[in-house]
ROGUSE-28292 format. One record per residue (C-alpha): x, y, z. Coordinates in steps of 0.25 Angstrom, whole numbers, plus 5000, padded with zeros to 4 digits. Layout:
! ROGUSE-28292
XYZ;...
//
This chain:
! ROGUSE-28292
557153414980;556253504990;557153415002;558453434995;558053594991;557853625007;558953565011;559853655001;559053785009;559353735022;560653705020;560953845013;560153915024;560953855035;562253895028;561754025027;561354035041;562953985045;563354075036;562654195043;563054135056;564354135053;564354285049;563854335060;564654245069;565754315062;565354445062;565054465075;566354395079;566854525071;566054625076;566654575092;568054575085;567754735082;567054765094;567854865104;567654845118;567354955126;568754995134;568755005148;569055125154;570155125163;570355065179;570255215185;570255195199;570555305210;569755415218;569455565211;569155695218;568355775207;568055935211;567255995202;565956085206;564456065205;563356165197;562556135210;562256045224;561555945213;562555965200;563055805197;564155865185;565255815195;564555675199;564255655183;565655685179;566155575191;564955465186;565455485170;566955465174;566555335184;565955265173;567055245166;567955235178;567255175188;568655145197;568755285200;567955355212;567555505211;567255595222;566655725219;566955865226;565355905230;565656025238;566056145228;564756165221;565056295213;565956315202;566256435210;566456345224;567256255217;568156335211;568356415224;568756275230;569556235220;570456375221;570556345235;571156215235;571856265224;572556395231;573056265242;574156235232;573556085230;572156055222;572055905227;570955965237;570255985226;570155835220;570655765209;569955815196;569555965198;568656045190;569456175186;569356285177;570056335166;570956425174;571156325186;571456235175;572556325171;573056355186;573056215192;573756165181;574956275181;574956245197;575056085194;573656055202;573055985191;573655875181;573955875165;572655805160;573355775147;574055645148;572755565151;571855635139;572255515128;572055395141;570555425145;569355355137;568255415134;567155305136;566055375129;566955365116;568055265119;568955375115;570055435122;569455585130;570055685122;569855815128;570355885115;569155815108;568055805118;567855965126;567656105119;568956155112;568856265125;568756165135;569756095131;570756215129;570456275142;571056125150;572356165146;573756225153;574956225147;574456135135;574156015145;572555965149;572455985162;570856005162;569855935156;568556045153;567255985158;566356115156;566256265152;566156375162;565556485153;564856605156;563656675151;562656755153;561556755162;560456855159;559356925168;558156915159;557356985166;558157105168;558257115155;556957105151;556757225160;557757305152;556957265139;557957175133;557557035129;558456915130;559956935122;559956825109;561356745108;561756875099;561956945111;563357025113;563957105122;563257235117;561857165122;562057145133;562957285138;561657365131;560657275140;561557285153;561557445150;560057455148;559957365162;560857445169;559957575166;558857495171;559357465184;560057325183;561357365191;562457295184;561757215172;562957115170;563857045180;565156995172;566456955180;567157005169;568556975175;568256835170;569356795159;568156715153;567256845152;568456955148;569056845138;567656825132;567756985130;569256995126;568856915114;567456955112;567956995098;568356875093;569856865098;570556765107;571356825117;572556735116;573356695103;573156545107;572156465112;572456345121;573156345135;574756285132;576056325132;575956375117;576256525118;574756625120;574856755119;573656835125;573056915115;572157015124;572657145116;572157115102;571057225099;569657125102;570157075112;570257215118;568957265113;568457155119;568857175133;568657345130;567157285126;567157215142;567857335149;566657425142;565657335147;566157335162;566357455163;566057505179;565357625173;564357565164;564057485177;563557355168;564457225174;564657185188;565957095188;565456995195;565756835194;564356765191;564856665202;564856765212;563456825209;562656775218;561256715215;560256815220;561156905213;560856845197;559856925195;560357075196;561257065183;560757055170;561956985164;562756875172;564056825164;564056695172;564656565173;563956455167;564256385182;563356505186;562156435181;561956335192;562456435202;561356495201;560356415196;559456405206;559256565207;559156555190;558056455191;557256525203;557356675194;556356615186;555656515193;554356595199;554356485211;555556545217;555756645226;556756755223;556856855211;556356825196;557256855182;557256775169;558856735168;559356665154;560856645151;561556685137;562856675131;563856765130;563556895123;564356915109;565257025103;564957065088;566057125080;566057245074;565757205062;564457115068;563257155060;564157125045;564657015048;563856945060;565356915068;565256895083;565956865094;565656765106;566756755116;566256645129;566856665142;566956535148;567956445157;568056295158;568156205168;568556065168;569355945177;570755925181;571555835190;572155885200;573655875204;573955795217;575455815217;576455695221;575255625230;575655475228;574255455229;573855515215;574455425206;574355435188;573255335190;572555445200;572755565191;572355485179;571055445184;570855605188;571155665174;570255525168;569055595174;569655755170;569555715157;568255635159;567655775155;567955735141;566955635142;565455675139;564755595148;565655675159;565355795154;563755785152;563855735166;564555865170;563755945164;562655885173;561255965169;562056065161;562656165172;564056145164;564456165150;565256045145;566656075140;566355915133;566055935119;565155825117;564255865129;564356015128;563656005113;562455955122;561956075127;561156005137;561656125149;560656225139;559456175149;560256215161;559656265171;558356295165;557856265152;557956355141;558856455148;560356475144;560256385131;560856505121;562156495131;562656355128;562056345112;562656465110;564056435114;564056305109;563356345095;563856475090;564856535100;566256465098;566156415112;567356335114;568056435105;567756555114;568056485125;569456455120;569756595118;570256615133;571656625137;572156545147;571356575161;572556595171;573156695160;571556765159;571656765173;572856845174;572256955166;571657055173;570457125163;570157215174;571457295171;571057285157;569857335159;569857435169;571057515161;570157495149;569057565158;569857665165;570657725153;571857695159;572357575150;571857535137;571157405136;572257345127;573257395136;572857345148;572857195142;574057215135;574557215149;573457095153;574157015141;575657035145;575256995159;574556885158;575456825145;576656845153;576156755163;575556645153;576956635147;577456625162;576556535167;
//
């Protein structure tokens, strides 16, 4: 009975093994029948010139870029422009080849700015990026790059002309302001809170000018980033319709905030009161930082003059000593600010990003060529690429995904400029702000000067003077 009994367990055991066997067997045969492959990214092959510039002799954000692309494209070979350091040599060079009537001296994909961007495109130098937006894979997400989906809402509008993509945004180029601690220590003030307007920081440079500093702040006003922050520090756009397309835009630099605004800029600037010296921070050479209080500058600015930052407070170095720090954009209250707590923040700020270059009729650059080029423009969609770019933090990722990061707060010392980007990204409508700007070749085409000095002098109004402005520059926007 025992025998028979032990036979009956073995024999269901070994059923029940099979059975389990056979399940498996079968489920792994359908999890290998559900199982996607990983897709192979296409056989790029060709030779790229990429032109961009360096944050300084030992930047790797171009060399980072070129070793995220390869790794998915290995067919294609990059070489890389290492002889424009600067964003301001870069650029020169650029506008150089550029007034030659032919970019191809520049490479293959460029880095441009906004209203390069604009210019090159109008001119037929650079290539319509749009077709090959739905063909390149993304092969962090096995989805198709979607510039759209992946960079800031700004970004993303400022690569347009004429309603086609013909940039893809890697970075902002912003500006804030870099403050002289020490000098203002001196005058007793203590360091401005992220509540700071435009008020503060006329009322410090006033009590800094009594005390001998001889121009407090140094602004290139002139800057359609800096006088568009102001034409619509009141909360206004100054154009009916955001985005850069044949759709009809009417400039809209007459409405009664958009005036204060600028009346608030010319009051500021005004020659008698002696406060602004209009000077671009790029041209401001390094021993020269520490004479202003106040430096509206470029975030580029920062590795510029990095060195001379870092040697101000480092009691080792020779030369002079002053505590620096950097803070966003002062803000506007409205009249109403103490009820009901409304303010104002407008960012003045450019964006930079890469586009191919057109070779004309060259046999030589085939679609296979200018595909490969806009795959690695619109490479900046891809996070990888654009935490490579970003390199230790000297640039401000138009990527979404990457800008959320903040790792550039470290840059480039610890605990300095750390209320700049948090406050942008956290309670300031960053990309919303950034938006606001008209197209930059119709800014461009505005001269606040006339504005401003009518406004000043008596002779005009300052609505008058940019109701003349607006007819101007409109009727060339429609003509262009």
């Amino acid at each position: 009975m025992r025998k028979t009994f032990k036979v009956i367990i073995v024999v269901a055991l070994a059923v029940i093994l099979a059975l389990s066997a056979f399940g498996c067997a079968k489920k792994r045969k359908s999890d290998t029948a559900k199982a996607t492959p990983r897709p192979n990214p296409e056989n790029l092959i060709g030779e790229i010139k990429l032109s961009g510039y360096l944050y300084s002799d030992m930047a790797k954000n171009l060399d980072n870029y070129k070793a995220a692309f390869v790794a998915d494209y290995p067919g294609v070979e990059i070489t890389i422009d290492l002889d424009r350091v600067s964003a301001k040599q870069y650029f020169e060079a650029l506008d150089d080849i550029a007034a030659s009537g032919d970019l191809s001296g520049a490479g293959d994909v460029i880095l441009v700015d906004a209203a390069r961007m604009e210019k090159y495109a109008q001119e037929g130098k650079i290539i319509d990026l749009s077709p090959y937006i739905g063909t390149v894979l993304n092969f962090e997400t096995y989805q198709m790059i979607n510039p759209a989906k992946d960079l800031l809402p700004a970004a993303y509008d400022a690569c347009f002309y004429n309603g086609n993509l013909y940039m893809c945004a890697i970075e902002y180029n912003h500006k804030f302001v870099l403050l002289n601690y020490s000098l203002l220590e001196q005058a007793g003030f203590s360091f401005p809170t992220d509540n700071w307007t435009w008020d503060d920081l006329v009322e410090m440079a006033e009590t800094l000018k009594n005390n001998g500093v001889e121009t407090p702040i140094a602004m290139d006003y002139t800057d359609y980033s800096i006088w568009g922050a102001f034409a619509r520090s009141y909360g206004h756009d100054i154009y009916e319709y955001v985005g850069n397309s044949d759709d009809v835009k009417e400039l809209n630099l007459t409405h009664p905030d958009v005036v204060k605004g600028l009346e608030d800029l010319a009051d500021i600037i005004n020659p008698e009161r002696g406060l602004v010296d209009c000077i671009n921070s790029k041209d401001i050479a390094a021993e020269d930082i520490s004479k202003y209080a106040f430096i509206i500058a470029d975030h580029e600015d920062i590795a510029v003059w990095n060195e001379t930052l870092l040697a101000a407070e480092d009691e080792t170095s020779e030369g002079e000593k002053w505590t620096w720090d950097y803070i966003h954009f002062p803000r506007w209250e409205d009249e109403d600010y103490e009820e009901n707590n409304v303010y104002y923040q407008a960012i003045a700020a450019n964006v930079y990003g890469f586009a191919v270059v057109n070779h004309g009729d060259d046999e030589q650059y085939d679609e296979d060529f200018y595909r490969t080029c806009a795959y690695l423009a619109l490479y900046a969609t891809v996070s990888k690429a654009s935490l490579g770019y970003a390199d230790e933090g000297q640039s401000v990722p138009a990527n979404e995904t990457t800008n959320k990061m903040k790792f550039w707060r470290e840059y480039p010392k610890a605990g300095k400029n750390s209320s700049v980007f948090s406050h942008f990204a956290e309670t300031a409508d960053f990309a919303g702000s950034l938006a606001c700007f008209m197209p930059t070749m119709s800014a461009e085409e505005i001269d606040i000067t006339y504005a401003i000095d009518g406004y000043l002098s008596g002779t005009r109004t300052m609505r008058e003077s940019l109701q003349t402005l607006q007819e101007n520059a409109q009727a060339s926007w429609k003509t262009r």
